[in-house]
N, C-alpha and C positions, 0 to 999 in steps of 0.2 A: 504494500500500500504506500501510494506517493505521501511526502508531506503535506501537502495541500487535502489530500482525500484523509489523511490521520488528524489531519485542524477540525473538517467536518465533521468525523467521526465525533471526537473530541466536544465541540460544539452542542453535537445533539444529545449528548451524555451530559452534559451540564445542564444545558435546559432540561431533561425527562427528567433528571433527577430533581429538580427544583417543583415540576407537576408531579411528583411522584409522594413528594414528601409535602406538600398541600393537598393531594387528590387522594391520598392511597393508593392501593392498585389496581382495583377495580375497575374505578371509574373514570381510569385515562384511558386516550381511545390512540390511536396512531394519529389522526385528526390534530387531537391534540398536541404532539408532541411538534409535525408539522407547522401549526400556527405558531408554535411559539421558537421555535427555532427560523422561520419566515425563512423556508425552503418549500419546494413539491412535494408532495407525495410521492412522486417518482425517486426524488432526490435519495428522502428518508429508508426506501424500499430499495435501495441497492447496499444498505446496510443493514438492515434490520426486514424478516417479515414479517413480526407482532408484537405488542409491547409487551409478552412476555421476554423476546429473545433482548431487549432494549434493557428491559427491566434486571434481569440478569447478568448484564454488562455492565449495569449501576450499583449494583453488589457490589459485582468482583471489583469496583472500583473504590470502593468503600473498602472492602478488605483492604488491598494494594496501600491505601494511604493506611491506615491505623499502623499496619506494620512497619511501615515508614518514618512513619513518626515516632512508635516506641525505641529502634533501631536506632536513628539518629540521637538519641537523648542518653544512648548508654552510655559510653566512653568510659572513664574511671570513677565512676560510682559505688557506691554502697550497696549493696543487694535489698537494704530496706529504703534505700534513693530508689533503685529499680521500681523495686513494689510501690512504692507510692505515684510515681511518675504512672505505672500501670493502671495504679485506682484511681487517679488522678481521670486521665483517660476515660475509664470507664466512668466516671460521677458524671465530666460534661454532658459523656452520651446520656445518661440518665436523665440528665434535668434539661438538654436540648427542646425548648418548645419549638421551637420553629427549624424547617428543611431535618426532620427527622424523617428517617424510613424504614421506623419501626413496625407502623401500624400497615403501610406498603407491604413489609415483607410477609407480615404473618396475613395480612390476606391473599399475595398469592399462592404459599405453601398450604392456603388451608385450601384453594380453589384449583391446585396444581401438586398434587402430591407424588414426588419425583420417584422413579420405579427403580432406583440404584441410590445408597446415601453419600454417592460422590458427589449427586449431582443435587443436592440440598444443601446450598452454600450457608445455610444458617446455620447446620450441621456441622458444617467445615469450617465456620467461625466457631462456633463452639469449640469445637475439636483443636483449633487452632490459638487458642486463647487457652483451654485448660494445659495444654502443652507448653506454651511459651512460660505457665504461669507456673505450671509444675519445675520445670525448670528453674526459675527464678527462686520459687521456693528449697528445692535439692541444694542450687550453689550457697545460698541463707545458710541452710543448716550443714555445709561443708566449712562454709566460715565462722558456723557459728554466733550466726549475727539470728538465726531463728531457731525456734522450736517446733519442730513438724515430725509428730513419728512417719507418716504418711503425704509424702509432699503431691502424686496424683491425686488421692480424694479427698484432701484438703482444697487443690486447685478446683475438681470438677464439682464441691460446693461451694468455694468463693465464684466461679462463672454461673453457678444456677442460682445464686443469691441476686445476683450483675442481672441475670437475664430478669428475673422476678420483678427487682425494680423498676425494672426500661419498664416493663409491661405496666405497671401498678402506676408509673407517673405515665403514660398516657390513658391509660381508662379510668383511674381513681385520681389519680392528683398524688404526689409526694412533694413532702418538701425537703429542702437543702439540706436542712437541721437532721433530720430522719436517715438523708443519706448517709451523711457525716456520721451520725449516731453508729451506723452498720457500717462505714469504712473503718472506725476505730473499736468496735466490737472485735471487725478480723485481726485487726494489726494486735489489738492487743492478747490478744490468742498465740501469736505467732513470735513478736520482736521480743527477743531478751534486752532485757533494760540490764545498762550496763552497772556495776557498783563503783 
């Protein structure tokens, strides 16, 4: 793909994701995504042939950065700089009101239920997040800097706790305080305070 056709690409990923995460996923239509990128129909359809295949390219592009970003921030840190930089991470995405695409994704997995769990990127986030997280947790307790007899199912409860709240602050409402409350419940489970 030229760089001119990787700008459009590009282009129409930023806009769907912006009606994606106002509209959910439902109720974009290709139409949609057309108008707001102010290109053809034709244009839109020599990259995409539905907003589910659109919609899944807004994912993976949302995985791509998160990883990104934690990546970049490690350098010579602390394993409990790590973790927090991580929880960090995941609080914004919890109290993100606006361009979230939480409610997006769980209505297409509930209206698109993928016949392999490779191809369930929410899955693969999950999967991808208890790993990096378990890890984080493992080199902690190789430094010493945590306590974890079980640094896996430690991790795939701090990511089902993370997923619980995303949910709970768009259908019920959470607040900051309540986050915080549960960031510092984990941490203090975990970090040895030093004497």
């Amino acid at each position: 793909m030229g760089e001119k056709s990787e700008q459009k690409k590009e282009l129409i990923l930023e806009k769907a994701r912006e009606i994606f995460a106002q509209k959910g996923f439902k109720d974009v239509t290709m139409k949609d995504i057309v108008d707001a990128c102010e290109i053809s129909r034709g244009g839109l359809y020599l990259y995409y042939g539905s907003t589910a295949e659109v919609f899944l390219d807004v994912l993976q592009g949302e995985m791509d950065r998160e990883e990104d970003s934690i990546g970049k921030n490690v350098g010579k840190l602390t394993m409990s700089d790590i973790l927090l930089l991580f929880l960090k991470e995941q609080k914004k995405e919890i109290l993100r009101k606006k361009n979230s695409l939480t409610i997006a994704a769980y209505e297409y997995y509930f209206e698109n239920k993928p016949q392999k769990s490779k191809d369930n990127l929410l899955k693969t986030q999950m999967d991808m997040g208890i790993e990096v997280l378990a890890k984080i947790l493992e080199e902690g307790v190789n430094r010493e800097e945590f306590y974890c007899p079980d640094p896996k199912a430690a991790a795939r409860n701090i990511m089902f706790t993370m997923e619980g709240m995303k949910v709970s602050a768009k259908t019920m409402g959470i607040s900051e305080k309540t986050v915080d409350e549960e960031l510092l419940y984990i941490l203090g489970g975990l970090v040895i305070e030093e004497d």
